[in-house]
N, C-alpha and C positions, 0 to 999 in steps of 0.2 A: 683658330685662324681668323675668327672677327673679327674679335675681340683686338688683332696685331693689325689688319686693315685699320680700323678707327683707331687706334692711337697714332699709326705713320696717317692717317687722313687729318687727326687733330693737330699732330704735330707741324705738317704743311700749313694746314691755316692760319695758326698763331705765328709761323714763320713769314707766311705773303703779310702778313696784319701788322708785324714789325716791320718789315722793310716796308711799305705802305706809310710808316710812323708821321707826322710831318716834319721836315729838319727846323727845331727854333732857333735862329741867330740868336739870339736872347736867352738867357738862362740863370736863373736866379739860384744861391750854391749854399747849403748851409753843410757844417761838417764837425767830426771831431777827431784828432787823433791824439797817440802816444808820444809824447818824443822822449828821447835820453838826451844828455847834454857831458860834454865833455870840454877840458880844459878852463879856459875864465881865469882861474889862477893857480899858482901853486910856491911853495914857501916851505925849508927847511927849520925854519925856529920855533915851530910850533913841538915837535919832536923831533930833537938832535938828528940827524945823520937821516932822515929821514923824511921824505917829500912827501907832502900835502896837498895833495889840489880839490879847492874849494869849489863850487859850481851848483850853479842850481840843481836839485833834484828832477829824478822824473816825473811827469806830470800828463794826466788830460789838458788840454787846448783845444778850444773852439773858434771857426770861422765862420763868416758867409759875408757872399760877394755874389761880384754882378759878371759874365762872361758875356761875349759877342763872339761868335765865330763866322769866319769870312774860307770858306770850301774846307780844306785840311788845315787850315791856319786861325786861332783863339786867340784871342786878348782878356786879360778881367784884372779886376784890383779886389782884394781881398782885405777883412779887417778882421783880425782876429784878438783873443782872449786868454789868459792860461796863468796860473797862480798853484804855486805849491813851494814847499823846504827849501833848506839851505842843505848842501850835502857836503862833507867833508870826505875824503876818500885816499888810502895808500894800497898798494902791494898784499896789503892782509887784515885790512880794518875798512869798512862802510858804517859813516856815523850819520844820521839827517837830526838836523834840528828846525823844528816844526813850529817852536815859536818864531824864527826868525821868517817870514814871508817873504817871498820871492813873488814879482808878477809883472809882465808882459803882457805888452799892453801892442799888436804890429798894425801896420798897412801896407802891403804886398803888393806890386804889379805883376802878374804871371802872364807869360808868353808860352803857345803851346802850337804842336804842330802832331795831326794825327799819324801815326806810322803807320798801321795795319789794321786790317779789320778782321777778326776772329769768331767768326759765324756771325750772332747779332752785336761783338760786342766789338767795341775799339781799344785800342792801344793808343796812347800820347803823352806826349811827352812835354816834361811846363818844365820853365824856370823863370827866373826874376828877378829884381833886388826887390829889398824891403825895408821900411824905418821901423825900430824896435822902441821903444821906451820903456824902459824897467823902473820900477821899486822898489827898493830895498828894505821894507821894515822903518826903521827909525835912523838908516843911513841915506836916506836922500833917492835923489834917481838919475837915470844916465840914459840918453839918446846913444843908439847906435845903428848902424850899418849893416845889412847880410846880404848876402845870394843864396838864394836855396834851387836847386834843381831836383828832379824827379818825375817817374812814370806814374800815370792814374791810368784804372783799368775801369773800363765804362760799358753798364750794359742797359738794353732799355727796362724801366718797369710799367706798361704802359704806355699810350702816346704821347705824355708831357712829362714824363719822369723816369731821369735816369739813375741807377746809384751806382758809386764811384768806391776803387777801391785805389788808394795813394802811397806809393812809399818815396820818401824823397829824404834828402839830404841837404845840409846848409853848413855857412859859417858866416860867422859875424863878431864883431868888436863884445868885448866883453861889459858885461853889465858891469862891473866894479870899479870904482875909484880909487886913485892912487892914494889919496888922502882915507879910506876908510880898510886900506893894509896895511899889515905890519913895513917895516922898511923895507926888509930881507925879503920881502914876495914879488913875484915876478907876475905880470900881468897877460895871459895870454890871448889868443882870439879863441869865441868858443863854437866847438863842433856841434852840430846837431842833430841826430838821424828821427827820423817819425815814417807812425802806420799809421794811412786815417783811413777811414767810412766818410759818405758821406750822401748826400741828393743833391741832385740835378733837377729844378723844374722848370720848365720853357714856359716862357713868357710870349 
């Protein structure tokens, strides 16, 4: 019966000690996540009668950026990293070729608004445009376009650090050029779903 006193006594503590925390306007954000990528291109002459869509592989990506938060309402610009395959893909074949490099290179504005609060931790919600710049290996490179939106789930660790759990979703002009496809291939915009981790440290 202490033993259950002192831990609901410990558990209070660290509870007032969080909410206690100080709120930083300021917050410096480094991160990584998964993304998958869909569409970018696709083309029937590669094999007859049968569609190919060309597209980056999956890949780690890293970011860090700078956030201002003004009560339930965030701003931040984010610069991120991310390099991996070239995937090719139909109905019943997955091929990556890993000499050809793929990399993304972005700069993000996210816009974020907190929804709820879940014991110590938050719910919010970001989106944003962003400028992409790609590589292609020995095909040159291509400026592009996106919006991504998505929920980050935030808890404190500590007074100055929080970490962050991200799933979001985007779409953006495709990295490929018309000059470095076959004729016959159609050029799409491409999907992008990601899970990131990440830190939070108030500045």
């Amino acid at each position: 019966m202490r033993s259950t006193w002192l831990a609901c006594g410990f558990l209070l503590v660290t509870s007032a000690l969080a909410a206690q925390a100080p709120e930083h306007r300021w917050r410096l954000q480094i991160g990584t996540a998964l993304e998958a990528f869909g569409g970018a291109s696709a083309d029937t002459s590669t094999i007859a009668g049968t569609e190919v869509e060309v597209r980056p592989a999956s890949r780690l990506a890293f970011a860090a950026g700078l956030h201002r938060r003004w009560g339930a309402w965030e701003a931040g610009v984010e610069l991120g990293y991310g390099s991996g395959a070239l995937r090719a893909v139909t109905d019943e074949l997955q091929l990556d070729d890993r000499i050809a490099d793929v990399t993304r290179y972005r700069a993000a504005l996210l816009l974020g608004r907190r929804l709820a609060h879940l014991g110590n931790a938050t719910l919010t919600l970001l989106g944003g445009p962003a400028v992409d710049h790609w590589e292609l290996g020995g095909y040159g490179g291509r400026t592009t376009f996106a919006v991504q939106a998505g929920l980050a789930l935030r808890f404190p660790l500590g007074a100055r650090v929080e970490v962050e759990h991200r799933v979001f979703g985007g779409l953006g002009g495709s990295p490929f050029r018309r000059e470095t496809l076959p004729p016959e291939a159609e050029i799409r915009s491409l999907r992008t779903l990601g899970v990131g981790a990440g830190l939070r440290i108030g500045l």
